[in-house]
N, C-alpha and C positions, 0 to 999 in steps of 0.2 A: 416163756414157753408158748405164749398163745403168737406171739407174733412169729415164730419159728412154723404155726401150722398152719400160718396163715397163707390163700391163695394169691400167688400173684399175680398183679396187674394187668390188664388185656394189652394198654399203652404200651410198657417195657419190655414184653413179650416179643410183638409184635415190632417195636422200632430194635429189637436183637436179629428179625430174622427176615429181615428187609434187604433187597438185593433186586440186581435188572431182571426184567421181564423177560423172556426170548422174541416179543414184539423190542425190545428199548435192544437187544441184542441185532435181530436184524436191522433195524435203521444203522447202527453203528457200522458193523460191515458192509452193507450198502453203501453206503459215505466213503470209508473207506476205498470200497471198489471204486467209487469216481472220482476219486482223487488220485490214484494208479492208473486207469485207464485216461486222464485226462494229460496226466505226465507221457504215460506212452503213446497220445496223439498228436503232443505238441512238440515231440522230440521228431516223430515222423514229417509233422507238417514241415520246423525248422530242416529239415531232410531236403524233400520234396525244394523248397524254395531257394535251397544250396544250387541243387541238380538246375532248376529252372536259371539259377543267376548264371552258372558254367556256361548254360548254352546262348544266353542270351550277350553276355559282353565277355564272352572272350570266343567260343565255337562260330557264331555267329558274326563275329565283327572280324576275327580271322577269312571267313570265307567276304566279306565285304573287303577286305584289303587286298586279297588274293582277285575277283573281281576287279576292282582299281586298279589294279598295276597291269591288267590286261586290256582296259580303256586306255589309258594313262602311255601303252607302250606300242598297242596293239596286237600283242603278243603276248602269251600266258610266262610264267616266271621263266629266266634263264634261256630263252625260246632267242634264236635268230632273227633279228629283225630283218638281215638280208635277204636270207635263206630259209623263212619259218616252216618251221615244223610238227604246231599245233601240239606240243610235247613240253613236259615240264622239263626243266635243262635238257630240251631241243639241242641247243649250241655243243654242249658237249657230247649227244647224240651223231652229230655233222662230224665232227673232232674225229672219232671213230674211225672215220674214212679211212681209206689208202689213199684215195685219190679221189678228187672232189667230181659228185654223183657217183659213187661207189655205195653210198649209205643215205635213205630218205625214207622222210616216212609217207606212207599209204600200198597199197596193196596188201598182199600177205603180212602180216606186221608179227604173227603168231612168233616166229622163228629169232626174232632178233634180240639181243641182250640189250636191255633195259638201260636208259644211261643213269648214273649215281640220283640220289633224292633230293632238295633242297634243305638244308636243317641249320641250325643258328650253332655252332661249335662241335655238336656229338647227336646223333642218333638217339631218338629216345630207347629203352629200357626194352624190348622186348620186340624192337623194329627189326622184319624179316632184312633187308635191305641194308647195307652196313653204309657209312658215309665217312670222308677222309675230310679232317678241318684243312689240311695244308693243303688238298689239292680240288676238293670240291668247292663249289658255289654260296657262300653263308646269304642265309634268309634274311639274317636284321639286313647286312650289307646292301643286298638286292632292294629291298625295302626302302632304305635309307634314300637310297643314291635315286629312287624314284619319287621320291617327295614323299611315299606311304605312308601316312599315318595309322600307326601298330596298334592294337589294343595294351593297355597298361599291361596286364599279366604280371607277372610277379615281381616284379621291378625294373630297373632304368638296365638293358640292356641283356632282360631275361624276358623280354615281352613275350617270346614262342613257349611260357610254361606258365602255371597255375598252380598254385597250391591250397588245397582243401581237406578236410579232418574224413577217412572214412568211418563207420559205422561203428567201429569200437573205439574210435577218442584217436585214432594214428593218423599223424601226415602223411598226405600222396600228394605226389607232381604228377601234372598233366605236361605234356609236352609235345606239338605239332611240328611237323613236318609235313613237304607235298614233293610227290614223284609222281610218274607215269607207271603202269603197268601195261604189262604185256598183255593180249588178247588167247584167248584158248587157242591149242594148236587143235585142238580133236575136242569137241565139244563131248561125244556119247562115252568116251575115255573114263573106268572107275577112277582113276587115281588123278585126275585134270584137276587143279586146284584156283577158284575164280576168287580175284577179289575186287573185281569190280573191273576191268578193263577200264583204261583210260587215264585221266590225269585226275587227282585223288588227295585228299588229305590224309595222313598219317595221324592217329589221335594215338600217344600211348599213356598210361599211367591211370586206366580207368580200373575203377572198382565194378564188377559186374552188376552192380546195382545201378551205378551212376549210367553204363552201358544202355543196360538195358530203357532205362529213361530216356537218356540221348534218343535212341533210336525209335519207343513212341513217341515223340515227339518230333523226328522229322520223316521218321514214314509210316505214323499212323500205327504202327505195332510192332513188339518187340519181335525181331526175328534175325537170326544172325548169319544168314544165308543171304535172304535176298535186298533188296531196293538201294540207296541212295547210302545208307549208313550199315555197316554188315560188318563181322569179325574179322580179322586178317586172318588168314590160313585156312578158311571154313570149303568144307567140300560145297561147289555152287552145284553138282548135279549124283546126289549119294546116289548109287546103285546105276548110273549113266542115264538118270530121268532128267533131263534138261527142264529145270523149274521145278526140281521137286516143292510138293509142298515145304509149307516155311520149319525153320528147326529152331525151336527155342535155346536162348546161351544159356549155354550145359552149364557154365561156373556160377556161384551164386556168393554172396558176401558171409557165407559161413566156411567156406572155403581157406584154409591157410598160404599167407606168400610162399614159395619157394618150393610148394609142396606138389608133384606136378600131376594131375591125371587126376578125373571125377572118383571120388571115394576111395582114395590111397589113401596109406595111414598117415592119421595125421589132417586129412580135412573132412571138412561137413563135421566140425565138433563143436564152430563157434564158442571158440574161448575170448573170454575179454582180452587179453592179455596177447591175443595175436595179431599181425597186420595182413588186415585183408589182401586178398590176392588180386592181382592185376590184370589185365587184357587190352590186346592193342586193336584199335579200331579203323576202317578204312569209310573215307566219307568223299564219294563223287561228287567231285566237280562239275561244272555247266559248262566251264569253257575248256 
């Protein structure tokens, strides 16, 4: 009896009702948080260093090869060495003729149809400008036959494509081509659509992320209107303001493939489980 009334222990009391602090609580979560936040910076940096490798040895060495083979020839690709015409497949530009000086380039150019683009078997994925393997100009060919040395790209005989993981874990091909475009016919025109006048690289198979990188990267900010690297299809003068200010790329990597127009159903929902959506890019040439 006497040990049934007896008080107990401060010790055994005390190591029954021991538990974390809410200081020993926030250290934990704390830690936690930078060990989350340190994964989602190192997933962005390996991002980021993707983007930087794309434009460095294959974007970049693409326009160095395109470069060469107009040292190399004196002429820009497929261009006349007779007859140049300072035009990406020029030659087949000339072809066009009825009869030779019927068709050349310089003066009004606004008016005239474009000749086919350069492309290594098919047109990428989303190129305004369609291309025939049997009866157009192939790119590795042209390449070839000039001593160019191609960027690796995606293997022995796919040098014009790239393959890279977008933003949810999915493969995308990049894939280049280079044409000439036509020049505005009416510049103050709502409906006039610029993608750069001139001779041009074709990028397709970008993720609007990768896009938007690309082009801070070579004209200082993202903007899909104007400078050296801009959208295909983009209005160059919204409301007939020649130079409107810049317009940011409407699509963004939460966006679904397949799924077409900003905020239809179906995108801006970033599900894992989908493949991000695409956009084809237009990138000026020097020669």
């Amino acid at each position: 009896m006497k040990n049934f009334f007896k008080k107990p222990q401060r010790g055994l009391r005390s190591a029954r009702q021991q538990g974390f602090t809410l200081v020993e609580l926030a250290v934990v979560l704390a830690v936690i948080g930078l060990i989350i936040g340190a994964v989602a910076i190192g997933k962005d940096v390996q991002r980021n260093a993707e983007y930087t490798k794309i434009k460095n040895k294959f974007i970049d060495q693409w326009e160095q090869a395109y470069n060469q083979y107009y040292q190399r020839n004196g002429v820009v690709l497929a261009d006349s060495q007779t007859a140049p015409q300072n035009m990406v497949n020029g030659a087949a530009f000339i072809a066009a003729a009825v009869k030779p000086g019927d068709v050349r380039s310089g003066r009004n150019m606004s008016g005239v149809t474009a000749p086919a683009p350069i492309c290594r078997g098919a047109a990428g994925p989303g190129q305004a400008r369609g291309f025939d393997a049997a009866a157009d100009k192939d790119l590795r060919t042209l390449m070839t036959r000039a001593g160019i040395r191609m960027p690796p790209g995606r293997a022995e005989g796919l040098e014009d494509r790239y393959v890279y993981l977008d933003s949810n874990g999915n493969p995308q091909e990049i894939q280049v081509c280079f044409q000439w475009n036509v020049p505005l016919a009416d510049g103050g025109a709502d409906a006039a659509v610029g993608e750069g006048s001139g001779n041009v690289m074709v990028i397709t198979g970008l993720t609007p992320d990768l896009a938007r990188s690309l082009d801070q990267m070579i004209d200082g900010k993202p903007d899909e209107r104007e400078g050296r690297f801009r959208r295909q299809g983009v209005l160059n003068n919204a409301g007939g303001a020649i130079n409107a200010p810049g317009q940011q790329w409407n699509r963004t990597n939460r966006d679904q493939m397949g799924v077409a127009g900003v905020g239809a159903a179906g995108n801006d929902r970033s599900f894992d489980e989908d493949q991000v959506e695409i956009v084809t890019a237009i990138y000026k040439m020097n020669q």
